[in-house]
C-alpha positions as CSV (number, residue, x, y, z in Angstrom):
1,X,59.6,-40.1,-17.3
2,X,58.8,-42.8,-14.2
3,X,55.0,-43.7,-14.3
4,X,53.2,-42.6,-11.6
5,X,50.7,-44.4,-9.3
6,X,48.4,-43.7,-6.6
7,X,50.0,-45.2,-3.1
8,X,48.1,-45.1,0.3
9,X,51.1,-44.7,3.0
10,X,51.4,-44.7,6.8
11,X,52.3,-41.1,8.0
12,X,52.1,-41.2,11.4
13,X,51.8,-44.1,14.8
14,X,50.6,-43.8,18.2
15,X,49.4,-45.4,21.0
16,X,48.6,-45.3,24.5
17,X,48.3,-47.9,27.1
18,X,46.9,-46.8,30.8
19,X,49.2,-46.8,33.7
20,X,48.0,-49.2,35.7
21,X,50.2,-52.1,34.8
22,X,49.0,-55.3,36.4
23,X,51.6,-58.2,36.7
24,X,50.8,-62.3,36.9
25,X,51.4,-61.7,40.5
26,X,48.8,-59.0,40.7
27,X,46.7,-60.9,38.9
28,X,47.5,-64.2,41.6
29,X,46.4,-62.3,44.6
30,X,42.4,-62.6,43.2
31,X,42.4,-64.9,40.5
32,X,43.7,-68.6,41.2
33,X,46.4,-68.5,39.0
34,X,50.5,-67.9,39.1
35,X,52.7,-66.1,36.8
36,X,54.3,-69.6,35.9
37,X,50.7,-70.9,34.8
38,X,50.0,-67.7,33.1
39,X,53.6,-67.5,31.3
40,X,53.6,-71.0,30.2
41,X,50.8,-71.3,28.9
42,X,51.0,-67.4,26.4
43,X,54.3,-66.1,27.8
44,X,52.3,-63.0,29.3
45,X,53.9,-61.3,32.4
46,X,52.1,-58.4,32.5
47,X,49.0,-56.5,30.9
48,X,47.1,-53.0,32.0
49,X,43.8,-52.4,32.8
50,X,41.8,-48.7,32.0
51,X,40.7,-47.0,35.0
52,X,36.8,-47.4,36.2
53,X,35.9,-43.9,34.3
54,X,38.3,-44.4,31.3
55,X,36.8,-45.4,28.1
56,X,37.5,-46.9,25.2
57,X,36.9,-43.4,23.1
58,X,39.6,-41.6,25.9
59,X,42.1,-44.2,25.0
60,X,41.4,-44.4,21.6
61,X,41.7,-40.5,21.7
62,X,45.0,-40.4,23.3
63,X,46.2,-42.6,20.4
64,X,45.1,-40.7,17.6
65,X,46.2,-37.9,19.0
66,X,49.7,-39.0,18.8
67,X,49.7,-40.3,15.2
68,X,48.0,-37.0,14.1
69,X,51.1,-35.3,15.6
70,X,53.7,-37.8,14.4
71,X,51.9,-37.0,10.7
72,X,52.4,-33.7,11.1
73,X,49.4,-32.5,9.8
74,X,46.8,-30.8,11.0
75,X,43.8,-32.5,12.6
76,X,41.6,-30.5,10.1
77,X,42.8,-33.0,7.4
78,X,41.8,-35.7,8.1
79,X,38.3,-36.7,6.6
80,X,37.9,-40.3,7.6
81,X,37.7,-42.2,11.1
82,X,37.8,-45.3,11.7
83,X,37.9,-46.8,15.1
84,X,38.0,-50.6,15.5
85,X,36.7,-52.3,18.8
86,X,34.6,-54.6,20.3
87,X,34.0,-53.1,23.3
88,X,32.5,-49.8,22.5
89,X,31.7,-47.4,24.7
90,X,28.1,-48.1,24.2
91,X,26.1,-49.6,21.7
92,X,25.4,-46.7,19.6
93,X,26.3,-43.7,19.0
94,X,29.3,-45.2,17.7
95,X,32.7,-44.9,19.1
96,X,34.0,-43.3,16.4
97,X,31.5,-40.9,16.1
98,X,32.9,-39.7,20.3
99,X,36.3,-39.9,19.0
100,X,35.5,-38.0,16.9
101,X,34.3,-34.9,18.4
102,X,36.7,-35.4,21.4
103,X,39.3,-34.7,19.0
104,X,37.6,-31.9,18.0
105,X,37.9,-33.0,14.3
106,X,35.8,-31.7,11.6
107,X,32.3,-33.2,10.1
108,X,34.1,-36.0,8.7
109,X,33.0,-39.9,7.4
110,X,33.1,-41.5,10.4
111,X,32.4,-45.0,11.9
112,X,32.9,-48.2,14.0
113,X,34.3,-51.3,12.4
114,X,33.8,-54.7,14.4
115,X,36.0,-57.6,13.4
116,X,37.1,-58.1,16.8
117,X,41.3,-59.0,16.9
118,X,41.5,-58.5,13.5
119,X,39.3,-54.9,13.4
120,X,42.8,-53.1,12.6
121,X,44.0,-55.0,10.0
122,X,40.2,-55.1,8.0
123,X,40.7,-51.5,8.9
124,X,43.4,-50.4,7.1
125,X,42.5,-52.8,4.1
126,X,38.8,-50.6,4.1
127,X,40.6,-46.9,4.4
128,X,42.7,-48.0,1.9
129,X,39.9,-48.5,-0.6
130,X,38.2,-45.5,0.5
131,X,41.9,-43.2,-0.3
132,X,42.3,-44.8,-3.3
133,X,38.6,-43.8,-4.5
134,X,39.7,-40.6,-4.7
135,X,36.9,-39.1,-2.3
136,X,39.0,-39.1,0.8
137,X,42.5,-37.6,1.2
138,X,43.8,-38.5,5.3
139,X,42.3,-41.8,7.4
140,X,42.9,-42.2,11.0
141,X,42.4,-45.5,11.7
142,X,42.0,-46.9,15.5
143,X,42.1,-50.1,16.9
144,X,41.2,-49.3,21.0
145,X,39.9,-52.1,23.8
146,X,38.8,-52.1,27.0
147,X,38.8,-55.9,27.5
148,X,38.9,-55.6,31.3
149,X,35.8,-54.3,31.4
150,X,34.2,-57.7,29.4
151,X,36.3,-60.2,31.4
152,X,35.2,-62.5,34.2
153,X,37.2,-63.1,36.8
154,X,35.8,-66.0,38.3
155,X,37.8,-67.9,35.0
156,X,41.3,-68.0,35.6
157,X,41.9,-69.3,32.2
158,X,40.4,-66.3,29.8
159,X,40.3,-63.2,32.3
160,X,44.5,-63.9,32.6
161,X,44.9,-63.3,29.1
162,X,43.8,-59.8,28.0
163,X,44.4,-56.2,28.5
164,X,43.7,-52.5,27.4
165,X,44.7,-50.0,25.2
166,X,44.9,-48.0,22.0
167,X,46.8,-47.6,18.6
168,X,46.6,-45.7,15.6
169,X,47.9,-45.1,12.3
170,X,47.0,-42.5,10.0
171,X,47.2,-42.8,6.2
172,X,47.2,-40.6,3.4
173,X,46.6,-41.0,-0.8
174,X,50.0,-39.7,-2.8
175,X,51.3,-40.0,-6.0
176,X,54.7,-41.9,-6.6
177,X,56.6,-43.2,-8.9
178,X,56.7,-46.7,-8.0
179,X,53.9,-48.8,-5.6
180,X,54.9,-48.3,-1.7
181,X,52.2,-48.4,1.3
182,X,49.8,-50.6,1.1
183,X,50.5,-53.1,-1.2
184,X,48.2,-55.4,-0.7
185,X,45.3,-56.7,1.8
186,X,43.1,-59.7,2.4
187,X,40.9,-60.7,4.8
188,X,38.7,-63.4,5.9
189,X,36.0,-65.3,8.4
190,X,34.1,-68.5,9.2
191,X,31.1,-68.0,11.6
192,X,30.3,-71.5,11.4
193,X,31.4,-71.5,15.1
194,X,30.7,-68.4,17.2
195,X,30.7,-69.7,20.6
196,X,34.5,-70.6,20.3
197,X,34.9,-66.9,21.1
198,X,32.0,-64.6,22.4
199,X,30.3,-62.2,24.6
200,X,26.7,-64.3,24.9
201,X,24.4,-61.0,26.2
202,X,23.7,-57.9,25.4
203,X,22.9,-58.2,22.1
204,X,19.4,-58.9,20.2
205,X,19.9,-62.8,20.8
206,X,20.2,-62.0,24.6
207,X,19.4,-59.0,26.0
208,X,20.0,-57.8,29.5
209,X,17.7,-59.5,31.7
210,X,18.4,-60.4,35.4
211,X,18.8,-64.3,34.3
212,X,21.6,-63.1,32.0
213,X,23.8,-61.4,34.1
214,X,23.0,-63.9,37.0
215,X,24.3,-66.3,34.4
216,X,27.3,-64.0,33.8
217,X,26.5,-63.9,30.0
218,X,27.9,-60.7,29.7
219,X,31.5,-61.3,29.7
220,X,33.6,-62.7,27.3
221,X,33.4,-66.7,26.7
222,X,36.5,-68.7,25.0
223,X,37.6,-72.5,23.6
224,X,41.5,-71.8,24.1
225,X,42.2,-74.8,22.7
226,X,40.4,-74.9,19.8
227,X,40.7,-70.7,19.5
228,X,44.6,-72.0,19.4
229,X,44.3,-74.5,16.9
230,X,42.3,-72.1,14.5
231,X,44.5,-69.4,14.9
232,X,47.8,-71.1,13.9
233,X,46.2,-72.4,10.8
234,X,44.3,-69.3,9.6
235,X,47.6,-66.9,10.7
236,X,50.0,-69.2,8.8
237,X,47.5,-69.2,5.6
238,X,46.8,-65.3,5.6
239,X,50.1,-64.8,6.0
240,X,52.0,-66.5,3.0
241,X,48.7,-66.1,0.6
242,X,48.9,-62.2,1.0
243,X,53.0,-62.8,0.1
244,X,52.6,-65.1,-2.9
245,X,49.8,-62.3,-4.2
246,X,52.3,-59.8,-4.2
247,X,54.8,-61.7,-5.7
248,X,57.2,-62.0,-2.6
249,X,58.7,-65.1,-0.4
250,X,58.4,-65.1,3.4
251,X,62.3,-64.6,3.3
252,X,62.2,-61.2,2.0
253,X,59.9,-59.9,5.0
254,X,62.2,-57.2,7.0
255,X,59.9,-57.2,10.0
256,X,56.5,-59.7,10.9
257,X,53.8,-57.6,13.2
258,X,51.7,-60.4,14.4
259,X,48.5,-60.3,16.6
260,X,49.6,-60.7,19.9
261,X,47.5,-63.3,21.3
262,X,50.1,-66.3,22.4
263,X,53.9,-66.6,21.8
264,X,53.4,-70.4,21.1
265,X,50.9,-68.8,18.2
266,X,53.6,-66.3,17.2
267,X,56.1,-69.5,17.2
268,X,54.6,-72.0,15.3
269,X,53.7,-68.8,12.7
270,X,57.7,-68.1,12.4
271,X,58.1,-72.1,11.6
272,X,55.4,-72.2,9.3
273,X,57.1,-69.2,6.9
274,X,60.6,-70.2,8.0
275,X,61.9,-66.8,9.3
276,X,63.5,-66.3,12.4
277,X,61.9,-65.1,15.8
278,X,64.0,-61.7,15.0
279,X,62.2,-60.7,12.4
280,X,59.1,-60.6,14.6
281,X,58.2,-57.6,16.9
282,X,56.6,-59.0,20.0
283,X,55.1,-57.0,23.3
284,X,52.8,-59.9,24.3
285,X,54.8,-60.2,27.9
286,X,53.7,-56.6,28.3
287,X,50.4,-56.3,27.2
288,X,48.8,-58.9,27.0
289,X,46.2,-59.5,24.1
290,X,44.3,-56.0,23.3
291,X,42.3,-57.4,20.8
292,X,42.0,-54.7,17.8
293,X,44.3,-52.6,19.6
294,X,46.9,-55.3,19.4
295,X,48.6,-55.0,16.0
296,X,48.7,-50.7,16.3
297,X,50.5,-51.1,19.4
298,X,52.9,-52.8,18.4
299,X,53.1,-51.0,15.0
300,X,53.6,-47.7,16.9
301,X,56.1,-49.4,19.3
302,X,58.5,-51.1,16.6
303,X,58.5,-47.8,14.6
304,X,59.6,-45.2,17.0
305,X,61.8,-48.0,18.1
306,X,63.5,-48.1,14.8
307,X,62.5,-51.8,14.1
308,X,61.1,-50.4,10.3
309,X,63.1,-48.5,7.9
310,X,61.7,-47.1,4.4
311,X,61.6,-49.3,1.9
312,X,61.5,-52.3,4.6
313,X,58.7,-54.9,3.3
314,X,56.7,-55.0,7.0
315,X,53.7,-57.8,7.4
316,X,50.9,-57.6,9.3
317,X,48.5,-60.2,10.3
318,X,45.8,-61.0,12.7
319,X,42.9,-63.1,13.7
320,X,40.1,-62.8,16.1
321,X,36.4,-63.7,17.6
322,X,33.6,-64.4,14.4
323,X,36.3,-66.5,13.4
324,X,37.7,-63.3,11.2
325,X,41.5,-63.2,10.0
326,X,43.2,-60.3,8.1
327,X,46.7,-59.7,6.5
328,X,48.3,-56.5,5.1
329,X,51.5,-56.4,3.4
330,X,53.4,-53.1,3.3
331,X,56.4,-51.2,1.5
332,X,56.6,-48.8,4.1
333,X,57.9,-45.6,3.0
């Protein structure tokens, strides 16, 4: 008789982006910039931006919609939410908590998870814990952004690089007869440097006053060259210590889902493991970076594309604002 364990698995993907796509040429008719500055420097071509009245909860609704259905469960089993972001709807209630009953889901453990680009990621690593306690049964898990609504568009060199959306996954607790899912997650920060990446007001440090938003404190604040050199190291170091934990080499990776942040990122991370671009799924030149929703969107995309089979050994690895990185290796089934 096989022995049996307890796996956490991926049941279902979606995701949703809105449909107002905004190219580099868009973006040149109010922003000094050009698509050949903007391409060069994080081979983005194109991102999209939420409507005024769309929220981060609509989108992040849409895409948990979809991965409910692709489950094929009913919406009444799930019994854990978790919606990653940074840019809430608002402060509190939590996001999660309007996901939540726009879904029209049950009275469920519910709640927002803030590790900016790597939200996802830490995500998945917490609803895996929480399944394999034995007190939950089905997670949705949500990684949703609406950067545009955060960015300042007086500096060409942050405000070029982001964009919206949503992506979801939702996992379940089985019994099999050999490890698959979620093998394995770690995750990570230094805060020894905030200001590299931040949003200065709104917070307890600096609340709304008239100085602050004169001072446009309110929208997001970035080092891109020192974000850039952090991100290649801490990328490159979550990704081969969470595949030396598990007992694998970088060569017997069947697909890499990065955070999409920067192709030249994504690049030096394929040198660094010695892979090959092609094992990489990539929609940076379509979305731009969507922060938490990043990783889920591209999860969602490379699945119903046919990019991951079961049994194929799938890594997924990010890094974002706090400094905070994350990797999750899985034996998708």
């Amino acid at each position: 008789m096989p022995s049996h364990s307890q796996s956490v698995t991926i049941i279902g993907t979606g995701s949703y982006a809105p449909t107002n796509i905004v190219t580099n040429d868009d973006m040149a008719k109010f922003v000094d910039t050009s698509d050949e500055w903007i391409r060069s420097r994080s081979g983005i071509g194109a991102r999209h931006f939420a409507a005024t009245d769309e929220t981060t909860s609509d989108m992040a609704c849409i895409a948990g919609r979809r991965a409910i259905e692709a489950a094929g469960i009913d919406r009444s089993e799930i019994d854990l939410i978790i919606v990653a972001t940074m840019t809430p709807d608002m402060p509190f209630p939590s996001t999660a908590c309007l996901v939540q009953s726009k879904l029209m889901l049950p009275n469920v453990t519910t709640f927002d998870m803030q590790a900016a680009c790597s939200g996802f990621v830490y995500g998945l690593s917490v609803a895996n814990s929480m399944l394999l306690s034995g007190n939950f049964k089905n997670a949705l898990v949500i990684g949703a952004e609406k950067m545009s609504g955060i960015l300042d568009f007086e500096d060409r060199t942050t405000c070029v690089l982001f964009g919206d959306g949503a992506g979801a996954a939702v996992l379940t607790a089985t019994e099999t007869a050999e490890k698959v899912g979620i093998l394995g997650a770690l995750g990570g920060a230094d805060g020894s440097a905030p200001s590299l990446l931040q949003q200065p007001g709104g917070g307890s440090a600096m609340p709304a006053t008239n100085e602050s938003i004169a001072g446009r404190q309110h929208f997001l604040k970035m080092n891109g060259k020192e974000i850039f050199k952090s991100a290649v190291r801490v990328m490159g170091q979550a990704s081969t210590d969470i595949i030396e934990q598990m007992g694998y080499s970088p060569e017997d990776l069947n697909l890499v889902i990065p955070h999409q942040a920067n192709m030249r990122i994504i690049e030096s991370l394929a040198k660094r493991l010695s892979i090959p671009m092609e094992k990489f799924h990539n929609n940076l030149d379509r979305y731009g970076n969507t922060s938490a929703a990043s990783v889920p969107i591209a999860l969602d995309e490379a699945y119903r594309a046919g990019r991951i089979q079961s049994g194929d050994l799938v890594l997924l690895v990010a890094f974002g604002a706090g400094l905070t990185w994350a990797s999750t290796l899985i034996r998708w089934q």
